[in-house]
PyMOL Python script that loads the backbone (N, CA, C, O; Angstrom):
from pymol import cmd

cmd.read_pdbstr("""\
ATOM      1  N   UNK A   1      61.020 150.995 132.646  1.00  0.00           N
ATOM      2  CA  UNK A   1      61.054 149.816 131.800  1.00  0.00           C
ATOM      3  C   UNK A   1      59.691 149.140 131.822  1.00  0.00           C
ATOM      4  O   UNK A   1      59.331 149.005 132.991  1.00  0.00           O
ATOM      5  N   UNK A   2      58.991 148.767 131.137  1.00  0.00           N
ATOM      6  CA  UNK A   2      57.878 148.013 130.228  1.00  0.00           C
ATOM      7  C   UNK A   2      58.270 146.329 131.050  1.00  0.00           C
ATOM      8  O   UNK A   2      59.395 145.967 131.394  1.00  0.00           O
ATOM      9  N   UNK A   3      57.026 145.567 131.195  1.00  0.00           N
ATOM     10  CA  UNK A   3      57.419 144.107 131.789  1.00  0.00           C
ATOM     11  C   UNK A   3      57.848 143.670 130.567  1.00  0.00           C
ATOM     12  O   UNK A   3      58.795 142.918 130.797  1.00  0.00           O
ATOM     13  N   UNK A   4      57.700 143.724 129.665  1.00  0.00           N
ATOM     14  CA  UNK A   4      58.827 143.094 128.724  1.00  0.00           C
ATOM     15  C   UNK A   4      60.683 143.030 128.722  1.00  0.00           C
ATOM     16  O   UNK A   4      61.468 142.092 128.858  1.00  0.00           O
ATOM     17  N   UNK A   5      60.826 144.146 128.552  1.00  0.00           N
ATOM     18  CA  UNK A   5      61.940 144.827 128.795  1.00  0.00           C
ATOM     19  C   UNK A   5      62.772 143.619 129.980  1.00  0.00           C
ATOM     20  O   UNK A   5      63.802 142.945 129.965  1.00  0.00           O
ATOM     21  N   UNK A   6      61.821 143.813 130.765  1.00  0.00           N
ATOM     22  CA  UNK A   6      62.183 143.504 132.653  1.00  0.00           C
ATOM     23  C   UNK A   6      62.400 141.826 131.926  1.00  0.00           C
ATOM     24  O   UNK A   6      63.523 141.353 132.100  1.00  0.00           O
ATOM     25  N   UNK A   7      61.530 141.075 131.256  1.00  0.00           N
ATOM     26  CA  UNK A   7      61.451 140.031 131.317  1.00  0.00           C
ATOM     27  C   UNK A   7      62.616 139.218 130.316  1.00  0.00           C
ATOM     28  O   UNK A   7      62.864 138.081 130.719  1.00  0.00           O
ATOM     29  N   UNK A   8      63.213 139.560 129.319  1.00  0.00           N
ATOM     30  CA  UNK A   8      64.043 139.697 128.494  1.00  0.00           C
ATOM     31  C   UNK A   8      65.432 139.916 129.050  1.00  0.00           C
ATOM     32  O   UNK A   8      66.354 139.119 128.877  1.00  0.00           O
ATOM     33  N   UNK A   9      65.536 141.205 129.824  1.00  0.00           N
ATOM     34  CA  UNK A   9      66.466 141.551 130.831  1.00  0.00           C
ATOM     35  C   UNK A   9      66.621 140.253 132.037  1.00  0.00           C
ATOM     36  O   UNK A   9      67.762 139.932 132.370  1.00  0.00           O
ATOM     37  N   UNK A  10      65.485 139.577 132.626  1.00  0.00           N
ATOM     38  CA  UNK A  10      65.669 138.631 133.536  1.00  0.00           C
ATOM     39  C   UNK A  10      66.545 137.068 133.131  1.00  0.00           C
ATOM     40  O   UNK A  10      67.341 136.382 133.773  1.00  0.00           O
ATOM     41  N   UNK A  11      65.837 136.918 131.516  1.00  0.00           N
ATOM     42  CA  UNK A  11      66.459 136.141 130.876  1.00  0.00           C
ATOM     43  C   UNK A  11      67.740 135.990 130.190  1.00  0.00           C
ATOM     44  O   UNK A  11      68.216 134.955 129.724  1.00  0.00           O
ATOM     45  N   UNK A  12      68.371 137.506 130.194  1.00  0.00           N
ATOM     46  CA  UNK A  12      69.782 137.648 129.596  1.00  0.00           C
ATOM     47  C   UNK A  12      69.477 136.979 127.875  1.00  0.00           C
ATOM     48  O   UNK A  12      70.137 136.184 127.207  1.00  0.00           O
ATOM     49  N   UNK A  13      68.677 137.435 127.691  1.00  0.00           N
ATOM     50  CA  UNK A  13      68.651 138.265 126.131  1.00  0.00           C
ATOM     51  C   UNK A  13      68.721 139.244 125.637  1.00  0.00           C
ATOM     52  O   UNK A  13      68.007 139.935 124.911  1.00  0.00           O
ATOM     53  N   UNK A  14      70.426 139.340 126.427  1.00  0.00           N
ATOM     54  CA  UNK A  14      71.214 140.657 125.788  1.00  0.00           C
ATOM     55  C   UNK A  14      72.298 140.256 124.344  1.00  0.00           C
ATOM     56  O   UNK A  14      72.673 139.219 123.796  1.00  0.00           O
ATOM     57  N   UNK A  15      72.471 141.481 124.182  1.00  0.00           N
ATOM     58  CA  UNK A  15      74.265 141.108 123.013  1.00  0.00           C
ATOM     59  C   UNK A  15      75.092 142.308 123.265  1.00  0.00           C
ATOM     60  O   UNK A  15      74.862 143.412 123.759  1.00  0.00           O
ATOM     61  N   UNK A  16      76.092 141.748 122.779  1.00  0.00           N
ATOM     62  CA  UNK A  16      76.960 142.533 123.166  1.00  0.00           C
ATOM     63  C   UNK A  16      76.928 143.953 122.354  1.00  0.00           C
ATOM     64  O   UNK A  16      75.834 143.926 121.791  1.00  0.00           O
ATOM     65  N   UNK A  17      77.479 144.996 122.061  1.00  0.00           N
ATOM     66  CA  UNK A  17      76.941 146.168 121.806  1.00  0.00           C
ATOM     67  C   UNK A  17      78.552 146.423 120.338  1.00  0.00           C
ATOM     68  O   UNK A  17      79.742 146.108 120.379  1.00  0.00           O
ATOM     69  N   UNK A  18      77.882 146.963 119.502  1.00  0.00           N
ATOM     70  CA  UNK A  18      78.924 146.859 118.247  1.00  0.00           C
ATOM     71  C   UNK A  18      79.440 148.465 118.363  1.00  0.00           C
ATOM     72  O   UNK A  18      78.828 149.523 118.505  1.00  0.00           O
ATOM     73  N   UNK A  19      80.868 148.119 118.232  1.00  0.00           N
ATOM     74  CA  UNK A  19      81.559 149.376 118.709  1.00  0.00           C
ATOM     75  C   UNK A  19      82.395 149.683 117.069  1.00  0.00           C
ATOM     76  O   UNK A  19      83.012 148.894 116.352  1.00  0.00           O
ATOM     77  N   UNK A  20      82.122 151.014 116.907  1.00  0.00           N
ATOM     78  CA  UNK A  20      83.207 151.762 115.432  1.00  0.00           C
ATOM     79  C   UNK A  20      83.548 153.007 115.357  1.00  0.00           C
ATOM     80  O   UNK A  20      83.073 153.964 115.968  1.00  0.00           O
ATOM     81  N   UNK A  21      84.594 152.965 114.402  1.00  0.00           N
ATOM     82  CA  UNK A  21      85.182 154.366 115.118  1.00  0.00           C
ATOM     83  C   UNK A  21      84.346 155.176 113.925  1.00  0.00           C
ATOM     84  O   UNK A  21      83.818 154.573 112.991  1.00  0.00           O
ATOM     85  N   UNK A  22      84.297 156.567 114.076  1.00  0.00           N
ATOM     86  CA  UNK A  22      84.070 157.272 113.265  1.00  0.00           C
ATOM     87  C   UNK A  22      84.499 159.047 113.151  1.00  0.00           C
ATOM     88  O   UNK A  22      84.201 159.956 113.925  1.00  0.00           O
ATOM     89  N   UNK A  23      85.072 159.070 112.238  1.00  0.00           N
ATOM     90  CA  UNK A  23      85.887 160.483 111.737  1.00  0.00           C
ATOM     91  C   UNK A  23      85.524 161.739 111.230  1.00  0.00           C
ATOM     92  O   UNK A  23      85.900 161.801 110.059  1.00  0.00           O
ATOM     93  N   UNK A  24      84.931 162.824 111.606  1.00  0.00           N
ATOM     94  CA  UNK A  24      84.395 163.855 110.924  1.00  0.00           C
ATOM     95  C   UNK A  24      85.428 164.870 111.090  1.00  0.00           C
ATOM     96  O   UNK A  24      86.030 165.128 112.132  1.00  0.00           O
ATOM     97  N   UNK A  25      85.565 165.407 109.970  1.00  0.00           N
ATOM     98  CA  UNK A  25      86.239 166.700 109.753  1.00  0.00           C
ATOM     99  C   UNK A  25      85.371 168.023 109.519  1.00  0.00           C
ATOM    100  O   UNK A  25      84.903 168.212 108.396  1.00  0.00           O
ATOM    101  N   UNK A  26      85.117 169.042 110.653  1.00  0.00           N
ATOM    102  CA  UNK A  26      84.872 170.226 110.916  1.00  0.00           C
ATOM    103  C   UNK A  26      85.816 171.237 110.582  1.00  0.00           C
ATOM    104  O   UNK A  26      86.956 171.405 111.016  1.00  0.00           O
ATOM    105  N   UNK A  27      84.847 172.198 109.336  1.00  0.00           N
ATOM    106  CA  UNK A  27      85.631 173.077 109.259  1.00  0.00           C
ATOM    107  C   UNK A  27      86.459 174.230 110.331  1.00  0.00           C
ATOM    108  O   UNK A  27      87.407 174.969 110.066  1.00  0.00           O
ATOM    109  N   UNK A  28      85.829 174.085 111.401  1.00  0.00           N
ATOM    110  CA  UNK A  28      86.346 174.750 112.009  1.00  0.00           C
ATOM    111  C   UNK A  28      87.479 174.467 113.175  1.00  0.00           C
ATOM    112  O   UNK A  28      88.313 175.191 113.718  1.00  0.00           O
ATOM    113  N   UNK A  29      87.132 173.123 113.303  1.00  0.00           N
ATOM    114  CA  UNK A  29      88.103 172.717 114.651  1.00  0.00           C
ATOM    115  C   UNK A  29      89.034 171.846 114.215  1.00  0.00           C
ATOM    116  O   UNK A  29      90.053 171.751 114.899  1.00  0.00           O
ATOM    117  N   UNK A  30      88.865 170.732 112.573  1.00  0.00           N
ATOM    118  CA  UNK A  30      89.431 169.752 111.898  1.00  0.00           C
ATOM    119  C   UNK A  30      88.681 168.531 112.366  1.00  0.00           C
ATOM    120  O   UNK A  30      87.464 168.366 112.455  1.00  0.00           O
ATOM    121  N   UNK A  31      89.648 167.735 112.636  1.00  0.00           N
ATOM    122  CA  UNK A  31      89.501 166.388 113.074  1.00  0.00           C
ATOM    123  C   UNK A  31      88.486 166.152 114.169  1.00  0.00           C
ATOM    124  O   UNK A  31      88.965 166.816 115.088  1.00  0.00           O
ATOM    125  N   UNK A  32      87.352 165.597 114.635  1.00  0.00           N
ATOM    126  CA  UNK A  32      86.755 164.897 115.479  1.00  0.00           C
ATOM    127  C   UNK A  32      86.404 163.404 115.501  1.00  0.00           C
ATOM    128  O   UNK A  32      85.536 163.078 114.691  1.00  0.00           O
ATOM    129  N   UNK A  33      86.968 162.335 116.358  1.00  0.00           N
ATOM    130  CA  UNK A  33      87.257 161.026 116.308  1.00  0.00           C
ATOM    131  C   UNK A  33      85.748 160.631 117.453  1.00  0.00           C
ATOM    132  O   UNK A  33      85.531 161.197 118.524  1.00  0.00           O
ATOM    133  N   UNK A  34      85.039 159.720 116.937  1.00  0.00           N
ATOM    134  CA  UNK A  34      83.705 159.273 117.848  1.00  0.00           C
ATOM    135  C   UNK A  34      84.278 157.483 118.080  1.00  0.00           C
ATOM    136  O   UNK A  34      85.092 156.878 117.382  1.00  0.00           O
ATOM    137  N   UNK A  35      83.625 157.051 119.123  1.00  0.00           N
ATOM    138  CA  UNK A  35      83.508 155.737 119.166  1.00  0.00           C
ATOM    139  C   UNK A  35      81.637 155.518 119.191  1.00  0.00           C
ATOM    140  O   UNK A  35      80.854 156.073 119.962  1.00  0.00           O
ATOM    141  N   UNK A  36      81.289 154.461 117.999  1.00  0.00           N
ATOM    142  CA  UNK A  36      80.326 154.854 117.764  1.00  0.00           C
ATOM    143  C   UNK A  36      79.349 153.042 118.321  1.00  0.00           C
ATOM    144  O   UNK A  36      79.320 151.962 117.730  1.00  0.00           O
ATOM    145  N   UNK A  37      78.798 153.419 119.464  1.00  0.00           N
ATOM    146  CA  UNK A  37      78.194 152.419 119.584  1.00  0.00           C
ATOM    147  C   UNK A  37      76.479 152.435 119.338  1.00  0.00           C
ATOM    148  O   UNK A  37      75.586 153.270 119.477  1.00  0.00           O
ATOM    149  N   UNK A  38      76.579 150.938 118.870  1.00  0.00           N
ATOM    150  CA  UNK A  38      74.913 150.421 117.863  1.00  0.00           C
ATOM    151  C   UNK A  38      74.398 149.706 118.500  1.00  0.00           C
ATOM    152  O   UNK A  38      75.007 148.662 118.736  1.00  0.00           O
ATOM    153  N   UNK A  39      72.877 149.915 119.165  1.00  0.00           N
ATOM    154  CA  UNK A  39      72.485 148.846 120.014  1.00  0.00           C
ATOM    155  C   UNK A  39      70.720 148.635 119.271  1.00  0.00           C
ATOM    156  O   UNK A  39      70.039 149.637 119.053  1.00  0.00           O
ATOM    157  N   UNK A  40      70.366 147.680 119.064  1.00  0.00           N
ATOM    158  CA  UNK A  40      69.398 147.040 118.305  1.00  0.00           C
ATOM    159  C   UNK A  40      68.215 147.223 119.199  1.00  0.00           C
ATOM    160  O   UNK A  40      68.379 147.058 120.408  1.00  0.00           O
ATOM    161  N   UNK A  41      67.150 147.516 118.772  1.00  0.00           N
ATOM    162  CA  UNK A  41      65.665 147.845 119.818  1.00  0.00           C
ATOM    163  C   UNK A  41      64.975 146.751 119.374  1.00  0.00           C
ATOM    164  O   UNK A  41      64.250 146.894 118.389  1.00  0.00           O
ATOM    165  N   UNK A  42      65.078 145.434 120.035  1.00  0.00           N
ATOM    166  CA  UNK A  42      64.475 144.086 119.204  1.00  0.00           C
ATOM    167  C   UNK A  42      62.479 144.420 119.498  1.00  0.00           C
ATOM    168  O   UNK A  42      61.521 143.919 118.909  1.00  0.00           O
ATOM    169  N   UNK A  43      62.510 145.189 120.348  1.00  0.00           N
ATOM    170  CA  UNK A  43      60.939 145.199 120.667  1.00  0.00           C
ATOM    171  C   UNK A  43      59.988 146.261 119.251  1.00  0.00           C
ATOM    172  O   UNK A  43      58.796 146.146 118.965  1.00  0.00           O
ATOM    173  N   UNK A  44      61.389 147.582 118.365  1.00  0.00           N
ATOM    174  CA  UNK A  44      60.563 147.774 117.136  1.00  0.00           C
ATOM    175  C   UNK A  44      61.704 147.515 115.826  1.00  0.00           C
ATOM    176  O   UNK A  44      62.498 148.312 115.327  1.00  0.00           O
ATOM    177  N   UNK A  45      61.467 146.245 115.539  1.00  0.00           N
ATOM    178  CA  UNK A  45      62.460 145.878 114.293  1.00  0.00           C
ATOM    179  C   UNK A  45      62.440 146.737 113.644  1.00  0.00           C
ATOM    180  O   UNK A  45      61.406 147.329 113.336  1.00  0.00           O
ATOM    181  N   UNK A  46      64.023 147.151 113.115  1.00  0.00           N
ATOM    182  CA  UNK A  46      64.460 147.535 111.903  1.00  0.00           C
ATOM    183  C   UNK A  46      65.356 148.963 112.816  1.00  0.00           C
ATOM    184  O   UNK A  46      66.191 149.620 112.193  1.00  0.00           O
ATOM    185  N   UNK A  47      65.070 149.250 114.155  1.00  0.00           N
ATOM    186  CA  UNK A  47      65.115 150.095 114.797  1.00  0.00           C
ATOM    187  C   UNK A  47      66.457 150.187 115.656  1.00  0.00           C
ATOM    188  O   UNK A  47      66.643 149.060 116.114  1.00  0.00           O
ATOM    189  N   UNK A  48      67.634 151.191 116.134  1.00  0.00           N
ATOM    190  CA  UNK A  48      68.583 150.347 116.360  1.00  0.00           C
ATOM    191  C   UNK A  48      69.173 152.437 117.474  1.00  0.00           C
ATOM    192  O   UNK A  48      69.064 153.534 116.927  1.00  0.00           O
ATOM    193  N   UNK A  49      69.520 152.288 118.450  1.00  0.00           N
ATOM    194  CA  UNK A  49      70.336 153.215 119.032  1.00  0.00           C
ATOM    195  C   UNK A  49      71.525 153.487 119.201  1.00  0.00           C
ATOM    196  O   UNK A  49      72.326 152.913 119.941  1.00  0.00           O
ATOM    197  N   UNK A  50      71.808 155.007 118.038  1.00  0.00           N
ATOM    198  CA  UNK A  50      73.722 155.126 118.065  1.00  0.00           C
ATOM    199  C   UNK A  50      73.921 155.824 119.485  1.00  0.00           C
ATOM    200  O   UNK A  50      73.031 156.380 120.128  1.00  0.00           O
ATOM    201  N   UNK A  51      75.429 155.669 119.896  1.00  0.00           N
ATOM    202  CA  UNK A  51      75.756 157.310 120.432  1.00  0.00           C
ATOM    203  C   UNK A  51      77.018 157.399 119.986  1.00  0.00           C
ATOM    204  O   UNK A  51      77.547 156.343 119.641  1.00  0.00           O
ATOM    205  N   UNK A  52      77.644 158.414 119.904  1.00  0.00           N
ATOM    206  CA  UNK A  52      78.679 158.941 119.262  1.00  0.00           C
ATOM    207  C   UNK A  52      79.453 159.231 120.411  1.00  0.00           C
ATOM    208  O   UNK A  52      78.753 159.975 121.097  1.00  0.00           O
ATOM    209  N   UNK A  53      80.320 159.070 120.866  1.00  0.00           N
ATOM    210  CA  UNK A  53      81.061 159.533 122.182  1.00  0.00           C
ATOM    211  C   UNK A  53      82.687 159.845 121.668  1.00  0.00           C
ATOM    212  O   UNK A  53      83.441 158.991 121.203  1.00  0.00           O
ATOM    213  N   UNK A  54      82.948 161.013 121.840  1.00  0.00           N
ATOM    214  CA  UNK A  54      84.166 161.329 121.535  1.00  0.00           C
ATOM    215  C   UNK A  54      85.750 160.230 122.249  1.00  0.00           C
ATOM    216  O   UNK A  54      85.864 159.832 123.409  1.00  0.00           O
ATOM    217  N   UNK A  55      86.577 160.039 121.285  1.00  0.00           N
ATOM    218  CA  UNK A  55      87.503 159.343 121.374  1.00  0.00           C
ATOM    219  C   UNK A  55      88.456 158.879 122.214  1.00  0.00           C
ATOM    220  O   UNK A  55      88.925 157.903 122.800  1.00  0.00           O
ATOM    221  N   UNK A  56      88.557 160.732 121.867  1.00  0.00           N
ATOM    222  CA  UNK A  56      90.247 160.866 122.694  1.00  0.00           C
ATOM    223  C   UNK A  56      89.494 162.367 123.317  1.00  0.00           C
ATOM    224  O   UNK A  56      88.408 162.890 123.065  1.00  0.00           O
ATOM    225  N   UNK A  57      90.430 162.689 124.075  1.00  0.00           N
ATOM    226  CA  UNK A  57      90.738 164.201 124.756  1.00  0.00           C
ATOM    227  C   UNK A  57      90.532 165.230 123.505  1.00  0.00           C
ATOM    228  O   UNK A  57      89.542 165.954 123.402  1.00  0.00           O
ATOM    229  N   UNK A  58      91.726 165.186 122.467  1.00  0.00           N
ATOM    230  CA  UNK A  58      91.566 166.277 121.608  1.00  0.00           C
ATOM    231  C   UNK A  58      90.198 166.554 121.312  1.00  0.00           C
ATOM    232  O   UNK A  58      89.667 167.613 121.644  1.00  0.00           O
ATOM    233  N   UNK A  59      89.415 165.345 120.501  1.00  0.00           N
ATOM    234  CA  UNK A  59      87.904 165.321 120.349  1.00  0.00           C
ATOM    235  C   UNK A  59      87.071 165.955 121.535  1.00  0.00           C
ATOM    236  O   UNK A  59      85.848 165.922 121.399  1.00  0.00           O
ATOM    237  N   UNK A  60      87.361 166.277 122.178  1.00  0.00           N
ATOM    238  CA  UNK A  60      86.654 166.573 123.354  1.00  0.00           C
ATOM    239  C   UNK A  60      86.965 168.192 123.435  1.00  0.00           C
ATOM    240  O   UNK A  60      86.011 168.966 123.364  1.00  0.00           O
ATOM    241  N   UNK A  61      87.996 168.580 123.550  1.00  0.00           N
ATOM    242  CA  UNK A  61      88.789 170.046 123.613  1.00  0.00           C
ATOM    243  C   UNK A  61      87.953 170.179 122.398  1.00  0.00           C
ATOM    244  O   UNK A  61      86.889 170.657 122.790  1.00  0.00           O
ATOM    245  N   UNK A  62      87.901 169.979 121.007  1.00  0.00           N
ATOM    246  CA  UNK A  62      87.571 170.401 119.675  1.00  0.00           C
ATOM    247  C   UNK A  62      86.362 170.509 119.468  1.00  0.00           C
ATOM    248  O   UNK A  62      85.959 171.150 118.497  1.00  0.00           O
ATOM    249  N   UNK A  63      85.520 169.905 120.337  1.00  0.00           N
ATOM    250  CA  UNK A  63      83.780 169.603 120.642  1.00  0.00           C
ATOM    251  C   UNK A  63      83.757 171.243 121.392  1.00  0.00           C
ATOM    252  O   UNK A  63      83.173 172.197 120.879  1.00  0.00           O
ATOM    253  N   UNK A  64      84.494 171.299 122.648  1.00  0.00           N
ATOM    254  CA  UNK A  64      83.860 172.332 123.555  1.00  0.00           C
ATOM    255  C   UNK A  64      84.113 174.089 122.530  1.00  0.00           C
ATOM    256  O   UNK A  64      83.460 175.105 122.767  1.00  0.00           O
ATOM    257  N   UNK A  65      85.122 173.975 121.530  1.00  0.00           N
ATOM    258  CA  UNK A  65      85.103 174.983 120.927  1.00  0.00           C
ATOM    259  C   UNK A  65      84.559 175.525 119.504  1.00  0.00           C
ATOM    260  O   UNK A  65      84.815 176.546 118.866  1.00  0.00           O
ATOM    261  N   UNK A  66      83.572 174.256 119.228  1.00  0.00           N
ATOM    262  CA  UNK A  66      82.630 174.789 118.306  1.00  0.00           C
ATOM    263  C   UNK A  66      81.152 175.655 118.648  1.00  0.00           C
ATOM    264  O   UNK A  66      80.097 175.412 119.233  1.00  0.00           O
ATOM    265  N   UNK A  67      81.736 176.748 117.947  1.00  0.00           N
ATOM    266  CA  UNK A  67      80.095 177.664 118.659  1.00  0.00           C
ATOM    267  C   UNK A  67      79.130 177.261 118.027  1.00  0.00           C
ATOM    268  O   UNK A  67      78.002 177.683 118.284  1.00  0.00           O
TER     269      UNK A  67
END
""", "prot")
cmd.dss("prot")
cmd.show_as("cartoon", "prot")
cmd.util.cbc("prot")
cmd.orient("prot")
């Protein structure tokens, strides 16, 4: 972490992190369900970090069997 980062972090100029679901259908496995969290990089505006993390279990089984 950058002394910025550290200093921002010391001050609790955080937010809370925006959570959504999201649905892709693979031809091969069907259904895959993500919980999709958005976190904002205030140090390069306009700039923002997803991750996609599978849902449920099935999503997960249906992930490990796409080649």
């Amino acid at each position: 972490m950058c002394s910025s980062d550290l200093e921002l972090w010391a001050r609790h100029e955080v937010c809370e992190a925006e959570q959504r679901l999201r649905v892709f259908l693979d031809a091969e496995v069907g259904e895959l369900r993500f919980t999709i969290t958005e976190l904002q990089v205030s140090a390069v505006p306009g700039t923002c970090l997803i991750t996609y993390t599978p849902r449920d279990l099935q999503t997960r089984e249906r992930l490990a069997r796409i080649s």
